[in-house]
FIDRENVEX-914440 format. One record per residue (C-alpha): residue in one letter; x, y, z. Coordinates in Angstrom, 3 decimals. Layout:
residues N
+-----+----------+----------+----------+
! res !     east !    north !       up !
+-----+----------+----------+----------+
!   A !        X !        Y !        Z !
...
+-----+----------+----------+----------+
end
This chain:
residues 341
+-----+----------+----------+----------+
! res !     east !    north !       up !
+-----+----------+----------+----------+
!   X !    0.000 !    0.000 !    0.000 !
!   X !    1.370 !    3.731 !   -0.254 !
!   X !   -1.332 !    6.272 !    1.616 !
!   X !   -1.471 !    9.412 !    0.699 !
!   X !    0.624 !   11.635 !    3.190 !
!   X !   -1.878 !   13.586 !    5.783 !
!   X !   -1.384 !   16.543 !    7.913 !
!   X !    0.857 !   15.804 !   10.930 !
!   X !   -2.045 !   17.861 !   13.051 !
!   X !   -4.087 !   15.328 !   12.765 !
!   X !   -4.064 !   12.992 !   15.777 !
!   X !   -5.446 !    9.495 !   17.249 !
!   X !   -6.350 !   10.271 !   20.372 !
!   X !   -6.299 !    8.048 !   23.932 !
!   X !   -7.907 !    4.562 !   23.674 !
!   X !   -9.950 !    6.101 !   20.341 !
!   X !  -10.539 !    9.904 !   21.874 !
!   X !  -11.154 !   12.576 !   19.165 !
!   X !  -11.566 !   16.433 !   20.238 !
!   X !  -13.979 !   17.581 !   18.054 !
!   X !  -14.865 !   21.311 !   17.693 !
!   X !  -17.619 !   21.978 !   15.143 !
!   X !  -16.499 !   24.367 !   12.136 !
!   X !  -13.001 !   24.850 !   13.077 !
!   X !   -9.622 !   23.828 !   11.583 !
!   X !   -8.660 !   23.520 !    8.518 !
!   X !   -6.600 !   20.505 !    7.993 !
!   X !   -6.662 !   18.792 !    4.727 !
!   X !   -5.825 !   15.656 !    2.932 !
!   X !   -4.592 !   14.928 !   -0.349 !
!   X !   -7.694 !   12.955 !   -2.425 !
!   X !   -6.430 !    9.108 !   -2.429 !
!   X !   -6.511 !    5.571 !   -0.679 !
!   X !   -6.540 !    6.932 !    2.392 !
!   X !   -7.927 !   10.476 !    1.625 !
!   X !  -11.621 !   11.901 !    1.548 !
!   X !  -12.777 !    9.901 !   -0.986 !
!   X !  -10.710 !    6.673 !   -0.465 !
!   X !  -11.224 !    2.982 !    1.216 !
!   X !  -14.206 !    1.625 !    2.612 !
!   X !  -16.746 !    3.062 !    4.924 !
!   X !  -16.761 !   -0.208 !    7.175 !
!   X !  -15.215 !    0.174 !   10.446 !
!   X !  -13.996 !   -2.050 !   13.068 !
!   X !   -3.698 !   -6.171 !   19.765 !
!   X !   -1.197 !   -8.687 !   22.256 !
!   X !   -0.006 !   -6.548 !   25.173 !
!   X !    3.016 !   -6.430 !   27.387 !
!   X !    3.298 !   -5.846 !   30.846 !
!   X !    5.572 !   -4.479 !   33.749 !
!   X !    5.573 !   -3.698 !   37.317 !
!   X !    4.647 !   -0.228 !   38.492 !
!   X !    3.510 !    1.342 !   41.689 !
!   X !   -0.189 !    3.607 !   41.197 !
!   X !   -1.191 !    6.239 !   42.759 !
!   X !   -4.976 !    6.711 !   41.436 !
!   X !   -7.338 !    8.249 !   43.477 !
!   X !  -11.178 !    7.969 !   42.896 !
!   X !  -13.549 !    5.411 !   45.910 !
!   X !  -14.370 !    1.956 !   45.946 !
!   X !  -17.822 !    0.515 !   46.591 !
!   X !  -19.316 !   -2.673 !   46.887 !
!   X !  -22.460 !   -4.575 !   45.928 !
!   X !  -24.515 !   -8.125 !   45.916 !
!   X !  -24.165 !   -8.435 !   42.030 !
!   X !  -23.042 !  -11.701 !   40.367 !
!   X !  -23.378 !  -15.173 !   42.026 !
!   X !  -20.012 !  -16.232 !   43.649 !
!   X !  -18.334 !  -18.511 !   41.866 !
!   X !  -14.461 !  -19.035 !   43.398 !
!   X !  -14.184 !  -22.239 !   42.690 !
!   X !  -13.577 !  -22.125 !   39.066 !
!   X !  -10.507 !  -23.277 !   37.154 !
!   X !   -7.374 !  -23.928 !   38.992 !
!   X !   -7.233 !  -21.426 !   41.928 !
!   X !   -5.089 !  -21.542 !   44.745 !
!   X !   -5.648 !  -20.740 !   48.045 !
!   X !   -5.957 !  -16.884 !   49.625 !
!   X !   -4.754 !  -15.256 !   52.395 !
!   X !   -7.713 !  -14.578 !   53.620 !
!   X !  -11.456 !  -16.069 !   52.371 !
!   X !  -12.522 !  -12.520 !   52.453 !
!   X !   -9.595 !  -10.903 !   49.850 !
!   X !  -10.180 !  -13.968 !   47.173 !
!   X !   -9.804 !  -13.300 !   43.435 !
!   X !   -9.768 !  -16.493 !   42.178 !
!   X !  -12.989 !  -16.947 !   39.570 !
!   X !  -14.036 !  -15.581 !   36.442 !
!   X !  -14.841 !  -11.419 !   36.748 !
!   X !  -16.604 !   -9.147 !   34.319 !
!   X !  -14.340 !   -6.300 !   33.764 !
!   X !  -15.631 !   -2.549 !   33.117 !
!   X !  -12.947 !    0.314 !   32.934 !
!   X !  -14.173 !    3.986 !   32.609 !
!   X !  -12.092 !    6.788 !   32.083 !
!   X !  -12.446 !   10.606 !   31.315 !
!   X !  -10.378 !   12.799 !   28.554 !
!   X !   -9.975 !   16.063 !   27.578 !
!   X !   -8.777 !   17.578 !   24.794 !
!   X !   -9.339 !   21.003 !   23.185 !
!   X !  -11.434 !   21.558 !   25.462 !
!   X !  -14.397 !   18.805 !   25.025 !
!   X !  -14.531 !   15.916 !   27.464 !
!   X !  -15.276 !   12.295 !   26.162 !
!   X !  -15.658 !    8.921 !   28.467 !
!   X !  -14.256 !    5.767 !   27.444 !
!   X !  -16.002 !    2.271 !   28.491 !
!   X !  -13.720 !   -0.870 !   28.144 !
!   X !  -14.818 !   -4.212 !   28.914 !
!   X !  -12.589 !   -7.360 !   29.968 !
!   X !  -12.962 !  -10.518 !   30.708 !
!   X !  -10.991 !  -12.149 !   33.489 !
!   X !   -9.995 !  -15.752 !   35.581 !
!   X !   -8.159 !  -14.883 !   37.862 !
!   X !   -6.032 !  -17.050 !   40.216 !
!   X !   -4.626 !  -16.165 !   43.233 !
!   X !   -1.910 !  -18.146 !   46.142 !
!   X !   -1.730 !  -16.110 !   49.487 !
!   X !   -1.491 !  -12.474 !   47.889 !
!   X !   -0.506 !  -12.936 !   44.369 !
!   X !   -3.021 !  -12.779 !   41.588 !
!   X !   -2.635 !  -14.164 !   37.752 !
!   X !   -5.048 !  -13.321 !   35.322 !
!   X !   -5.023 !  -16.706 !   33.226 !
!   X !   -7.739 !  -15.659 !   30.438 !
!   X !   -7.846 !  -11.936 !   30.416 !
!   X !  -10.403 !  -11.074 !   26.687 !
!   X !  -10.888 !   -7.410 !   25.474 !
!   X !  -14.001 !   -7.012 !   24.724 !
!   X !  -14.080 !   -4.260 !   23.238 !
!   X !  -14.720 !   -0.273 !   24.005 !
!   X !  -16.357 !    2.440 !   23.082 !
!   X !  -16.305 !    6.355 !   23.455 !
!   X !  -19.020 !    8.734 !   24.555 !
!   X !  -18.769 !   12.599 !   24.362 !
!   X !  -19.815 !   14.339 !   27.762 !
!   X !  -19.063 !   17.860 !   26.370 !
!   X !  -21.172 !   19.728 !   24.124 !
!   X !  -18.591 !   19.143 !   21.321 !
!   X !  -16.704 !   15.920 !   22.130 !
!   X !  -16.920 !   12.897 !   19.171 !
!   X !  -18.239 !    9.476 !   20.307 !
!   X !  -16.328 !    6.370 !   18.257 !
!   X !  -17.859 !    3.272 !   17.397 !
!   X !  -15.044 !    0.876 !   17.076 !
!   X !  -17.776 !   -2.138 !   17.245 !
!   X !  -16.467 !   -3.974 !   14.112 !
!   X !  -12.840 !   -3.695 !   15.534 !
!   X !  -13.924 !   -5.693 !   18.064 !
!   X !  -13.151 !   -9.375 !   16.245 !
!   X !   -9.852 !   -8.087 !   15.709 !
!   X !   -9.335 !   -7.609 !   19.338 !
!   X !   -9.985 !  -10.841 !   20.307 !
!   X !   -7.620 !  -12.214 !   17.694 !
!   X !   -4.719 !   -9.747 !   18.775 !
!   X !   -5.312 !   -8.035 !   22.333 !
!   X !   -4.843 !  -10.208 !   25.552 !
!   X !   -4.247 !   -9.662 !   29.483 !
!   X !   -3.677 !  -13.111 !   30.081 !
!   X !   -0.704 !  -13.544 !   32.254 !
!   X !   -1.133 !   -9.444 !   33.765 !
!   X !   -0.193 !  -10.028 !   37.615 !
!   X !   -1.390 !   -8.414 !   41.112 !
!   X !   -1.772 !   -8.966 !   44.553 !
!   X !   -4.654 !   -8.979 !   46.161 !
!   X !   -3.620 !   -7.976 !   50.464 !
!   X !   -5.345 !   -8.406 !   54.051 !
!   X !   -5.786 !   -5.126 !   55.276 !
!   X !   -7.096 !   -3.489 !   58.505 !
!   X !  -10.499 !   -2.337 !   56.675 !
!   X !  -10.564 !   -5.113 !   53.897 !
!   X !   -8.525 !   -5.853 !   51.288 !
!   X !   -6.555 !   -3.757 !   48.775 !
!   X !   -6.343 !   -4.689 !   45.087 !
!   X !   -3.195 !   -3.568 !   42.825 !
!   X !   -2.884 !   -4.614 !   39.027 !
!   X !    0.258 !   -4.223 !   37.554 !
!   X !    0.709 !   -1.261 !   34.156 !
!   X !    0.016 !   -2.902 !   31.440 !
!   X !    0.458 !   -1.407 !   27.999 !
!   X !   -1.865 !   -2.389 !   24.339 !
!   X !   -1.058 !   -2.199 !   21.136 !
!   X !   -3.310 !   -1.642 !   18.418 !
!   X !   -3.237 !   -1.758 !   15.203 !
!   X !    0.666 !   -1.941 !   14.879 !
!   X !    3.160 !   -4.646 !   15.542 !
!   X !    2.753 !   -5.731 !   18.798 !
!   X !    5.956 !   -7.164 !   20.070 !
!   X !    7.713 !   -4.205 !   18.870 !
!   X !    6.022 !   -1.329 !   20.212 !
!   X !    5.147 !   -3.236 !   22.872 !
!   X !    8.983 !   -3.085 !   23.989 !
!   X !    9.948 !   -1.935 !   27.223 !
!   X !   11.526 !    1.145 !   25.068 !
!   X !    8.320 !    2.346 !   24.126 !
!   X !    9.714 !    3.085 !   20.279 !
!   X !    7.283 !    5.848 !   18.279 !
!   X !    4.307 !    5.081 !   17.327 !
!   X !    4.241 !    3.897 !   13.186 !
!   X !    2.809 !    7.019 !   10.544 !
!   X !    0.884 !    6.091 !    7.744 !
!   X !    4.216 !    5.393 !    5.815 !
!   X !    5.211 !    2.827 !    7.895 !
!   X !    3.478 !   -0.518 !    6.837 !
!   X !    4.802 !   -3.784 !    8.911 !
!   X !    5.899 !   -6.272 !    6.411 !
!   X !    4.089 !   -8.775 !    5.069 !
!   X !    6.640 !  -10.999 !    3.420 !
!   X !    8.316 !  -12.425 !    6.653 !
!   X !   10.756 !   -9.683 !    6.851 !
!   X !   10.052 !   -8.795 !    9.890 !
!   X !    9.754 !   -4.860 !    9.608 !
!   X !    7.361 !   -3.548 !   12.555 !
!   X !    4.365 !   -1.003 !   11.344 !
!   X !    0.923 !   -0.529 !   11.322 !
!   X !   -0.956 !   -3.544 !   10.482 !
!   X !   -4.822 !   -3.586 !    8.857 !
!   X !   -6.011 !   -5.337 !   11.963 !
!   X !   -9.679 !   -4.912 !   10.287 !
!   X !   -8.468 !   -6.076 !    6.884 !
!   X !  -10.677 !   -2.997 !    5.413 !
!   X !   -8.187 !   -2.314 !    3.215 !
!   X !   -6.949 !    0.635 !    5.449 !
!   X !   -3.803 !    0.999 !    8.166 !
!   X !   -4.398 !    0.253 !   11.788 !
!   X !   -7.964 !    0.047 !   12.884 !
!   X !  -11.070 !    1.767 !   11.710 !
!   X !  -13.212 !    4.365 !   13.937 !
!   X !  -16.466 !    5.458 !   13.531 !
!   X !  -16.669 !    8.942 !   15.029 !
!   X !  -19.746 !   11.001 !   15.071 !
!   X !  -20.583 !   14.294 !   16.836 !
!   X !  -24.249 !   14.502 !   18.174 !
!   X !  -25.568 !   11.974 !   16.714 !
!   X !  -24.362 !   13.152 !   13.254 !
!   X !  -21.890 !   10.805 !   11.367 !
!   X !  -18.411 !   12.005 !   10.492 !
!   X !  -16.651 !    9.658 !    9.120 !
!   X !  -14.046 !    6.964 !    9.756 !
!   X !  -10.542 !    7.586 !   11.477 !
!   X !   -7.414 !    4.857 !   10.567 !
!   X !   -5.155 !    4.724 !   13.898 !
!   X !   -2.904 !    2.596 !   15.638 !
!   X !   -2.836 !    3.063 !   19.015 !
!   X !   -0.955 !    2.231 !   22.203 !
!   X !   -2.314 !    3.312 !   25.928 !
!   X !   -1.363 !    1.640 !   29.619 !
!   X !   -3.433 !    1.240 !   32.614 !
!   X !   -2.928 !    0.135 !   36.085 !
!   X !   -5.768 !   -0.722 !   38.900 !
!   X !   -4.773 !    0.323 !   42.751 !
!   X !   -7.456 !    0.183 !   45.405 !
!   X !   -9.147 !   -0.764 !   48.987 !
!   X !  -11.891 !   -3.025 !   47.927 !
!   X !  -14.630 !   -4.303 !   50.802 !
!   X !  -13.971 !   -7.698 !   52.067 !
!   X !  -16.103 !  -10.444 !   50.540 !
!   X !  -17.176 !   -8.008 !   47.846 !
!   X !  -18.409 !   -9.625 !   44.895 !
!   X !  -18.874 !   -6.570 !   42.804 !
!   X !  -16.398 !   -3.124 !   43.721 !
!   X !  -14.934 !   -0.239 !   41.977 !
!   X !  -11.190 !    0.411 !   42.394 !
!   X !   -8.965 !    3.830 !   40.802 !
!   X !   -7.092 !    3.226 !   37.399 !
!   X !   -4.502 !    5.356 !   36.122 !
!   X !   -3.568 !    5.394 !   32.367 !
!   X !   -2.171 !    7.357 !   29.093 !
!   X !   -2.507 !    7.212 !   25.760 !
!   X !    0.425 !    7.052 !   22.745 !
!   X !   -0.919 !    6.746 !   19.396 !
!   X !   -1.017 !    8.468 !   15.811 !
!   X !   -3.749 !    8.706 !   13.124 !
!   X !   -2.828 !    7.309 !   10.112 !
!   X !   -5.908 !    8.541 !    7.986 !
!   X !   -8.869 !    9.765 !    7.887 !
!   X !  -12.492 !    9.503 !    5.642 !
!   X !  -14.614 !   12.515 !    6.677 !
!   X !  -14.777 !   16.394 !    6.445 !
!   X !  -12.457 !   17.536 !    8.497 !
!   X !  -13.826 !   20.911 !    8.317 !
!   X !  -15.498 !   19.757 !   11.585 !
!   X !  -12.669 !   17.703 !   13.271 !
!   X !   -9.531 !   19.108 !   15.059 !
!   X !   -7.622 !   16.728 !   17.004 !
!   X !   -4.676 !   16.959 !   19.591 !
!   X !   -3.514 !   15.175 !   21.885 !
!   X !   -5.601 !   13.753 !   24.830 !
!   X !   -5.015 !   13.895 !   28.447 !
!   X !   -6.485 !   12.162 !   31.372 !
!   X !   -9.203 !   14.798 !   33.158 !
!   X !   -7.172 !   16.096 !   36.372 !
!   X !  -10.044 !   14.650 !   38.251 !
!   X !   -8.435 !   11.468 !   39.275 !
!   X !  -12.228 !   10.115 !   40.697 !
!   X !  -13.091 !   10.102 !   36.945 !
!   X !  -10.851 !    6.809 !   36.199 !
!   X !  -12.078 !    3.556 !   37.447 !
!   X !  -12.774 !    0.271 !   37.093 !
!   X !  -15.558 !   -1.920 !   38.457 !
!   X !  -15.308 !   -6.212 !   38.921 !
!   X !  -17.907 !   -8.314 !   39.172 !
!   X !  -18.024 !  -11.781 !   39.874 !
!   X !  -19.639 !  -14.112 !   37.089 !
!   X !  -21.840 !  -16.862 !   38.160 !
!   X !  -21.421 !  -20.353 !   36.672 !
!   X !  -23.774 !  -19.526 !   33.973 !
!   X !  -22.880 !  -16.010 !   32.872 !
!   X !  -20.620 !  -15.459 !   30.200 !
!   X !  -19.370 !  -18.934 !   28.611 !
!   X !  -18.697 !  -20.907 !   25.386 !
!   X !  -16.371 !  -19.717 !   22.859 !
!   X !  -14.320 !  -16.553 !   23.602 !
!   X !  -16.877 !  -14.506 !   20.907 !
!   X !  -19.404 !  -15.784 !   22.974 !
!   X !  -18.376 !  -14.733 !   26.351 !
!   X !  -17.429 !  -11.287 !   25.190 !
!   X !  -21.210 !  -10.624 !   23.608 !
!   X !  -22.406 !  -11.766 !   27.101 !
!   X !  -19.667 !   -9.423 !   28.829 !
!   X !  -20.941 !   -6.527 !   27.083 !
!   X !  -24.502 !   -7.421 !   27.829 !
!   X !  -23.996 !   -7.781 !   31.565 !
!   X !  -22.054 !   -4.811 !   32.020 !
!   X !  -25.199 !   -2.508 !   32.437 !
!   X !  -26.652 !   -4.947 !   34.933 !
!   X !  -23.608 !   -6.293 !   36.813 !
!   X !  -21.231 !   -2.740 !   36.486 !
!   X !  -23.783 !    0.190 !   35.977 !
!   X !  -21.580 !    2.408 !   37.858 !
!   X !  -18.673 !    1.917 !   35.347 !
!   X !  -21.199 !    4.165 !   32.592 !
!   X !  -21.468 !    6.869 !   35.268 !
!   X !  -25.014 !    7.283 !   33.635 !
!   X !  -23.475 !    8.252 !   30.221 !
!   X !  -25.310 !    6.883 !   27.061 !
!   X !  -24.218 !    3.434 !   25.791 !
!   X !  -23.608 !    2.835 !   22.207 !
!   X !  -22.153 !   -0.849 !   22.327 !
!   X !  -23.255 !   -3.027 !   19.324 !
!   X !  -23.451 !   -6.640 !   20.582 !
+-----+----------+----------+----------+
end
């Protein structure tokens, strides 16, 4: 393939954020493959992982949902009854970004077994499900990355992410280690502890076994990266080509015996747009931050029961995102769902 070059203002913003300001900017793209008028319309990662401390603030909370189920797979045996992780968890991360000034939540959903010996936790089958993002300001994009979502299961995996799971005077305190995604691009290369750049749109990975990292057409749409659907309003905009790259990391008191409970999550995004097909007379992008409100990034667990969420991995993560307004309601913070299951 050879896009067509595109403005370097244009940007790929955290885990599929877009600032969008209606009317302003004036970036343009050469007509081609990748241009206005180029590639389909159709929209749609393996991750690494190292130790970190967090420092996240935010509160934890605890319910009755899901049926308790730690007895699954090949658990070992807790600390403490009351601080147990072993079991299969729905997984619902919301976070909160700003960029020229519009704000825009993002909704992630995992699926995890998790096995824990005294303190230490393993997630053994760790899906992504998928995400979405919702504009909260007046102005911010939401991106349907629905038919991405295949891809993700065929690239994108937190099996193997570590944690400990501690006794403590109140309860029990929860700490995942950083963990970093790749999207769209080579994963064992920018994966690296190094953290090299992000690929443009000139630099395709290889396909003949030469082993040059790049983006990669995760979607095979016939465009780099992966393919977002933004829209503004309701309004459709277009598509987006990115590859992306963004860590998080979960650090919390959670109640003991909780079944269902929200710990903080810190995070940042690294990526680059590599293309675009809409009017960009509406779009201006730069880069997104986390919102300085550290209560706004979180992530909710909730035990599965024995029936929830099985058969074949495409099958557990169309239940996932079905749950999730049942099981995790406070992980949409009351903000409008567009999830395709």
């Amino acid at each position: 393939m050879n896009p067509r070059s595109i403005w370097s203002g244009v940007a790929c913003l955290g885990v599929g954020f877009i600032g969008v300001a209606g009317g302003c900017g004036s970036d343009q793209v050469q007509q081609g493959y990748y241009g206005a008028d180029g590639g389909p319309s159709s929209s749609s990662s393996s991750s690494s992982s190292s130790s970190s401390s967090s420092s996240g603030g935010g509160t934890t909370s605890s319910s009755s949902s899901g049926a308790d189920d730690a007895s699954f797979g090949e658990g070992g045996t807790p600390t403490s009854p009351t601080c147990n992780m072993n079991g299969r968890w729905l997984v619902a991360l919301r976070v909160l970004a700003d960029a020229i000034g519009q704000t825009q939540a993002s909704h992630n959903w995992f699926y995890y077994e998790m096995s824990q010996s005294a303190d230490q936790v393993t997630v053994t089958k760790g899906l992504h499900c998928g995400y979405e993002v919702v504009g909260i300001s007046a102005l911010g994009a939401s991106v349907d990355s629905h038919t991405s979502w295949p891809a993700f299961l065929t690239h994108d995996s937190d099996t193997g992410r570590k944690g400990t799971m501690e006794v403590t005077s109140s309860g029990c305190q929860l700490s995942i280690e950083k963990r970093y995604t790749v999207r769209g691009a080579t994963v064992p290369y920018y994966s690296q502890a190094s953290l090299p750049t992000m690929p443009t749109a000139s630099q395709e990975a290889s396909t003949d076994g030469g082993g040059t990292p790049g983006w990669e057409d995760w979607d095979m749409d016939g465009n780099p990266g992966i393919t977002l659907t933004v829209s503004e309003g309701g309004s459709p905009l277009g598509q987006l080509y990115c590859a992306q790259r963004d860590w998080n990391q979960y650090d919390g008191a959670v109640p003991g015996s909780a079944t269902s409970f929200k710990v903080p999550v810190t995070w940042a995004p690294d990526q680059d747009a590599l293309g675009y097909n809409m009017s960009m007379s509406s779009l201006v992008t730069q880069a997104s931050v986390p919102d300085s409100d550290p209560a706004q990034h979180y992530v909710w667990f909730a035990r599965l029961g024995p029936t929830q969420a099985t058969g074949t991995d495409t099958q557990i993560c169309t239940a996932i995102r079905s749950l999730a307004p049942t099981l995790t309601p406070g992980a949409l913070d009351g903000e409008t769902v567009i999830a395709h299951n």
